[in-house]
C-alpha positions as a Markdown table, in Angstrom:
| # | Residue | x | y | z |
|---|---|---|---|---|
| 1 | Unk | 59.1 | 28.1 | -12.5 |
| 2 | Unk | 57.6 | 31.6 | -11.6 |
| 3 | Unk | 53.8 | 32.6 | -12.9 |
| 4 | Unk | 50.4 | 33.8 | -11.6 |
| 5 | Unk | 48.0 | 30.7 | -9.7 |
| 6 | Unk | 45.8 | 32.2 | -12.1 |
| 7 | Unk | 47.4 | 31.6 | -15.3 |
| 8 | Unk | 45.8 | 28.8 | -17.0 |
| 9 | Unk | 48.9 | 27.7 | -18.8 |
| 10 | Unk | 51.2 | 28.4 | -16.3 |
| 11 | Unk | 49.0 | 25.9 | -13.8 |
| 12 | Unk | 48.8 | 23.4 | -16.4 |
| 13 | Unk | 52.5 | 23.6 | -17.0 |
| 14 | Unk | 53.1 | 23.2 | -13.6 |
| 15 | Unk | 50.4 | 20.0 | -13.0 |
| 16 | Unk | 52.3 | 18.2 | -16.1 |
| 17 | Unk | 55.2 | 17.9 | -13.6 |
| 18 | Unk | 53.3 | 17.0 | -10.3 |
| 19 | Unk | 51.4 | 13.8 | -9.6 |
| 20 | Unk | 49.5 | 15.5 | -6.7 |
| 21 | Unk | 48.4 | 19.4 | -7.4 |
| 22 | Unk | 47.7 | 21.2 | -3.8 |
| 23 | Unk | 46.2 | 24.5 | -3.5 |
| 24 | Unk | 47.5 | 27.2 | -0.3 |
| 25 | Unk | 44.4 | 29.7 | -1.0 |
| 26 | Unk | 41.1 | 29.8 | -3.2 |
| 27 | Unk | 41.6 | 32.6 | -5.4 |
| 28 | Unk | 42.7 | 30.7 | -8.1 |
| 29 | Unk | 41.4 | 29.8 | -12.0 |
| 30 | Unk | 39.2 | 26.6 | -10.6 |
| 31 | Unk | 38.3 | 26.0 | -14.4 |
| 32 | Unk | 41.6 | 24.6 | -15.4 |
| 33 | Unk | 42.1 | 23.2 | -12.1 |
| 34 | Unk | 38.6 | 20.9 | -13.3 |
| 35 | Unk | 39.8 | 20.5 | -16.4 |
| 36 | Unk | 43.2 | 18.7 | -15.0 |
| 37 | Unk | 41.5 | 17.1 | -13.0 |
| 38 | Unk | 38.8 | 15.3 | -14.8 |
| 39 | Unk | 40.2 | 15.3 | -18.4 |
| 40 | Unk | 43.9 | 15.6 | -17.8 |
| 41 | Unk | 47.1 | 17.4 | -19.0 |
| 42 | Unk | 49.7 | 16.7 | -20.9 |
| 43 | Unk | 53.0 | 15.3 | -19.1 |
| 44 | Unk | 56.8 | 16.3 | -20.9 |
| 45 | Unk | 56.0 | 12.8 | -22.4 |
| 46 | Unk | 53.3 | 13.9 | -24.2 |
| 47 | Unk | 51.6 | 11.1 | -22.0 |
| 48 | Unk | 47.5 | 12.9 | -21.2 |
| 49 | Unk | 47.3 | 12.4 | -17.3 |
| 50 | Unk | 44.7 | 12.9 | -14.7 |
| 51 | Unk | 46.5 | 15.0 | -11.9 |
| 52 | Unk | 44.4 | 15.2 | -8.4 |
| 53 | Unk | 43.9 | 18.5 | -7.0 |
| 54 | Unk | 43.4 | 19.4 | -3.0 |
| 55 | Unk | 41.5 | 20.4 | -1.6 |
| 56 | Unk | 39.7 | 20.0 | -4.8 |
| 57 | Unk | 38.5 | 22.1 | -7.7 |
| 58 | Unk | 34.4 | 21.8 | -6.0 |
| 59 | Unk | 35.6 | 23.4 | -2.8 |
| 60 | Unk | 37.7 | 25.9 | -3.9 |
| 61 | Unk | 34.9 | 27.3 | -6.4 |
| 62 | Unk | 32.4 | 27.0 | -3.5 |
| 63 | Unk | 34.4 | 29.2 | -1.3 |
| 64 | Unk | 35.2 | 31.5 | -4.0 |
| 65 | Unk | 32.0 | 32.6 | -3.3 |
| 66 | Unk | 31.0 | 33.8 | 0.0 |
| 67 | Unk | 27.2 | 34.3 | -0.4 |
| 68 | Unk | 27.2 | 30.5 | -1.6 |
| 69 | Unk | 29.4 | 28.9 | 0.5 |
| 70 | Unk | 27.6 | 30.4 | 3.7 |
| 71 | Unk | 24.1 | 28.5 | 1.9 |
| 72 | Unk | 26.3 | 25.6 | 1.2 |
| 73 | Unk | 26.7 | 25.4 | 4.9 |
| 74 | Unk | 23.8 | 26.2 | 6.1 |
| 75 | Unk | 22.4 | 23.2 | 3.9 |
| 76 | Unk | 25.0 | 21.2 | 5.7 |
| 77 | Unk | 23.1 | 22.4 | 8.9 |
| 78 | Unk | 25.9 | 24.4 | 10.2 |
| 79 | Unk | 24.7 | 28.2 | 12.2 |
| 80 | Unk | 25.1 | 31.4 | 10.3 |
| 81 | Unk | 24.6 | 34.6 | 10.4 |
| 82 | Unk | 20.9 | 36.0 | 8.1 |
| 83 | Unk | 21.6 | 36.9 | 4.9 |
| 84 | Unk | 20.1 | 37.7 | 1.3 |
| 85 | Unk | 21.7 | 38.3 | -2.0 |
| 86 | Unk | 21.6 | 42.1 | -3.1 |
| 87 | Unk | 20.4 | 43.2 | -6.7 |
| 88 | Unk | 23.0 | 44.6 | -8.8 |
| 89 | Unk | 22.8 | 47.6 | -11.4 |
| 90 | Unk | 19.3 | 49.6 | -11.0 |
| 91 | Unk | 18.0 | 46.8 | -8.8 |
| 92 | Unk | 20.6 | 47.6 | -5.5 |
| 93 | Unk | 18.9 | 50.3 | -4.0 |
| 94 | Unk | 15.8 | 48.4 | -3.7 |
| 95 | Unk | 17.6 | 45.7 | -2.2 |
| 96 | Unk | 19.2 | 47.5 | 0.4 |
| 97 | Unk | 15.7 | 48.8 | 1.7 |
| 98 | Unk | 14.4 | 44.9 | 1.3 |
| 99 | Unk | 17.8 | 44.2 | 3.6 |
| 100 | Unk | 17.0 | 46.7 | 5.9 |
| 101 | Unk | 13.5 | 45.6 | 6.5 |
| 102 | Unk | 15.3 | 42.2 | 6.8 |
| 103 | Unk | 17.6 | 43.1 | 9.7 |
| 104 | Unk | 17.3 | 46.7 | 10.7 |
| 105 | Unk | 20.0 | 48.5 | 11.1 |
| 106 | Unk | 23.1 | 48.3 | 11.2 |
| 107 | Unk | 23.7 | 45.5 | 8.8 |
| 108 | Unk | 26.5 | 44.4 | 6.6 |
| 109 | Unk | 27.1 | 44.7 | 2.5 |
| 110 | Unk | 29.6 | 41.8 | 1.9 |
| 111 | Unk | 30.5 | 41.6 | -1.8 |
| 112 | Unk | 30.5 | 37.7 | -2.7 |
| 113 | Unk | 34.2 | 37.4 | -4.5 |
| 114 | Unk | 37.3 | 38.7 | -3.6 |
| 115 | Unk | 36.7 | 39.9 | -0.5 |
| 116 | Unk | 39.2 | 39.0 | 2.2 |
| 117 | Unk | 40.9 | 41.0 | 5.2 |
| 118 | Unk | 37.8 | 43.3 | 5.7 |
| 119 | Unk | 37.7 | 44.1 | 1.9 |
| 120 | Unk | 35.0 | 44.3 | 0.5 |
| 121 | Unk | 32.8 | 44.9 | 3.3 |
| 122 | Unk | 30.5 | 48.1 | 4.4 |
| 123 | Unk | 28.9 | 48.5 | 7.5 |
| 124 | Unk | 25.5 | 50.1 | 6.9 |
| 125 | Unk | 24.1 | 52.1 | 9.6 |
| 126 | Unk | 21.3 | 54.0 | 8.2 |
| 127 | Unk | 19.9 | 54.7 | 5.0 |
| 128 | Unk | 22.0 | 57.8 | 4.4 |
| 129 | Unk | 24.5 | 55.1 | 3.7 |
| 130 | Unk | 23.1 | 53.4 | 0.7 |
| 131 | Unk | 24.1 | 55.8 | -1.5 |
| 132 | Unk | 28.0 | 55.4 | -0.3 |
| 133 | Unk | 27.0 | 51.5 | -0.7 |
| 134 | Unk | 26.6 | 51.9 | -4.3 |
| 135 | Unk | 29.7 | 54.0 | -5.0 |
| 136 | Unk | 31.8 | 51.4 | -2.9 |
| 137 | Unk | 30.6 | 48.2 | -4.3 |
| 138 | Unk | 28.0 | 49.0 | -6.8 |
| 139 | Unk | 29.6 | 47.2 | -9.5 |
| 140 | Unk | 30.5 | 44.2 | -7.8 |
| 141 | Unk | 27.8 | 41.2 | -6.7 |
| 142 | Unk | 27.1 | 41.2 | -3.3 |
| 143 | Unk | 24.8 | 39.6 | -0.5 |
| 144 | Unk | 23.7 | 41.4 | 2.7 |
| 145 | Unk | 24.3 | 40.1 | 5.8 |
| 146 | Unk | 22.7 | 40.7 | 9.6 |
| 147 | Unk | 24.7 | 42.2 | 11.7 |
| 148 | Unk | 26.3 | 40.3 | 14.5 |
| 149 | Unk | 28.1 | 41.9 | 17.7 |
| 150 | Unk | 31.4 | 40.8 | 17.5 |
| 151 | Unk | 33.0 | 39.4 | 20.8 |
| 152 | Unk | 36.5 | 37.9 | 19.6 |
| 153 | Unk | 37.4 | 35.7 | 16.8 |
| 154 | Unk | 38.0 | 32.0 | 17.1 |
| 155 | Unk | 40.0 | 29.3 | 14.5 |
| 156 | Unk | 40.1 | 25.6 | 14.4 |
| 157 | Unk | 42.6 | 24.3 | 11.7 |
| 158 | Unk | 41.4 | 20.9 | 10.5 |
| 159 | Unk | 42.7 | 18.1 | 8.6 |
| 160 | Unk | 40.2 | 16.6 | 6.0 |
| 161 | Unk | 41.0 | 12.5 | 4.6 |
| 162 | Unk | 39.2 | 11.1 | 2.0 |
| 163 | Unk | 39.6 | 7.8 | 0.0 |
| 164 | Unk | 40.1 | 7.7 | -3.5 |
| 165 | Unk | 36.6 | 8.0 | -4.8 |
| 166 | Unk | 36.2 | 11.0 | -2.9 |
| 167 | Unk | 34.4 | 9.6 | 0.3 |
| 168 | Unk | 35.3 | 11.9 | 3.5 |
| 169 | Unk | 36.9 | 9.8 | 5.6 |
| 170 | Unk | 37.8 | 11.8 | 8.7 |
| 171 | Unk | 38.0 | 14.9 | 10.0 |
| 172 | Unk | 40.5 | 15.9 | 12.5 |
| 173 | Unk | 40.4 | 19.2 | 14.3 |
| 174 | Unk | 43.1 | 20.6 | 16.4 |
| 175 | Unk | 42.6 | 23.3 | 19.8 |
| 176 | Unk | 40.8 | 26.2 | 19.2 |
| 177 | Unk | 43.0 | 29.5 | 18.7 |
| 178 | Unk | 41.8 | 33.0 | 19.7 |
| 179 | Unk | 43.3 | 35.3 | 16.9 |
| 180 | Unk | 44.1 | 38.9 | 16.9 |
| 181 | Unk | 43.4 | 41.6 | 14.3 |
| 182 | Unk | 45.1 | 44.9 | 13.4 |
| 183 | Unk | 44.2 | 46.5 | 10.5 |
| 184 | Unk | 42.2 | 44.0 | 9.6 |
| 185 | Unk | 45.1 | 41.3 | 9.5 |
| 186 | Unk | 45.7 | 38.7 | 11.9 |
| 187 | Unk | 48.6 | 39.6 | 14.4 |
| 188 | Unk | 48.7 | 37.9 | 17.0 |
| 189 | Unk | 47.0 | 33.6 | 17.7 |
| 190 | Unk | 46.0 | 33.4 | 21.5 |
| 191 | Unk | 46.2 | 29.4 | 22.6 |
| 192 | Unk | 44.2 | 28.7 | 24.7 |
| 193 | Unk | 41.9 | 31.6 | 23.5 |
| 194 | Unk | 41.2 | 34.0 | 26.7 |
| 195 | Unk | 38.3 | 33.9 | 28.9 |
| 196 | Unk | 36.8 | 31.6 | 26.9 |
| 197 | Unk | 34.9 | 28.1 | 28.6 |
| 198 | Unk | 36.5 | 24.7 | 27.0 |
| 199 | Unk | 32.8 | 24.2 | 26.0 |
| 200 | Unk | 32.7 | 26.8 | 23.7 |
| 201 | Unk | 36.0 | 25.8 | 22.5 |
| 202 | Unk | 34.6 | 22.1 | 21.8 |
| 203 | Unk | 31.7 | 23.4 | 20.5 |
| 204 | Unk | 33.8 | 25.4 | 17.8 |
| 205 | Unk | 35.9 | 22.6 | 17.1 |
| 206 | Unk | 32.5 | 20.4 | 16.4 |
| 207 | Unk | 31.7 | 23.7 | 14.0 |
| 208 | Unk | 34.6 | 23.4 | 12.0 |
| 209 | Unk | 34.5 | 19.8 | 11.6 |
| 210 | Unk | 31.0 | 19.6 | 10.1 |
| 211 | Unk | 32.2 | 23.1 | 7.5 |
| 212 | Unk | 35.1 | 20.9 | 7.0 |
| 213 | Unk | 33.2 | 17.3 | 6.3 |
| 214 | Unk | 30.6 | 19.4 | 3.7 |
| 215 | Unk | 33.3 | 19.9 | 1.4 |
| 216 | Unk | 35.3 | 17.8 | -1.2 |
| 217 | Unk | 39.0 | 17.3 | -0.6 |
| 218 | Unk | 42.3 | 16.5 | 1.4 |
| 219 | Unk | 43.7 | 19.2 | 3.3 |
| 220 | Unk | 44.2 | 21.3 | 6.3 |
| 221 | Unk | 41.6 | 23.7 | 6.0 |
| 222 | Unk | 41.4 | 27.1 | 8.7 |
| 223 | Unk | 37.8 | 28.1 | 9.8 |
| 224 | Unk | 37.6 | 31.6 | 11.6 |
| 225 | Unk | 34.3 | 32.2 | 12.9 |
């Protein structure tokens, strides 16, 4: 069958002929993957079944949301960078001064959905820019973020278990990865990363297992940081 992951029916047609759902990327409609489920869909047979979804529907609406996912972790006592929510309409300049008196200059404008691959993002290196800020992503909702010199970035790919009442039950990560941007798109995937001590790479393992044991779900989940 052929359709958009974000076309209700066409994910509900789909979970009528699957006893397990599983889910490649989070930009999907999380409502109807909630509502199959926690109150079913409809099987050929006309039989209404409960079809399990991973990593589940909690995670992937958490992540949908970058603002809240990075307080979501933070909760989870995990390090990240400074940030604050932005105002939107009327209420984004103001913000962006408040941000600024936050964390100086620069600092980064993230908006909060949709943003992947270095969309979505404006670097802000003075107030002359705020005005550009509004054009760019005014309409969106966003969160500001302190800046953070950027050395390289590092992966860990980890394996989440859980038992059938939805108790983690492990958390398995594999080596850390040094990847490669161009364009803004990962090219290249460095093992062992360069010039990089195996403490830092066990400490980023230990990173992405504690992001990974916060959430709700089987899977093999990727953590860039």
């Amino acid at each position: 069958m052929a359709g958009s992951f974000k076309d209700a029916a066409k994910v509900r047609e789909l979970a009528s002929r699957c006893d397990v759902l599983t889910v490649e990327i989070e930009h999907v409609n999380t409502e109807v993957l909630e509502e199959i489920a926690t109150q079913g869909v409809r099987t050929p047979s006309g039989e209404l079944r409960k079809v399990p979804v991973h990593p589940s529907w909690r995670t992937l609406r958490l992540v949908q949301d970058k603002f809240a996912q990075k307080e979501h972790f933070q909760a989870a006592g995990v390090p990240i960078a400074p940030q604050m929510a932005l105002g939107a309409g009327e209420l984004l300049p103001d913000s962006l001064k408040e941000a600024y008196q936050k964390f100086g200059f620069p600092f980064m404008v993230k908006a909060r959905k949709g943003s992947y691959d270095g969309r979505g993002n404006f670097k802000v290196n003075g107030p002359e820019d705020f005005e550009e800020v509004v054009k760019a992503l005014g309409k969106l909702p966003l969160y500001a973020e302190k800046w953070v010199p950027f050395a390289m970035e590092l992966a860990v790919m980890v394996i989440r278990t859980e038992d059938d009442a939805g108790n983690c039950t492990g958390v398995y990560a594999y080596p850390t990865v040094e990847t490669v941007h161009e364009d803004d798109v990962c090219k290249t995937v460095l093992m062992p990363p360069r010039k990089v001590d195996g403490a830092v790479c066990a400490q980023a393992q230990n990173v992405a297992q504690d992001v990974i044991r916060s959430l709700w779900g089987r899977g093999v989940f990727a953590v860039e940081m």
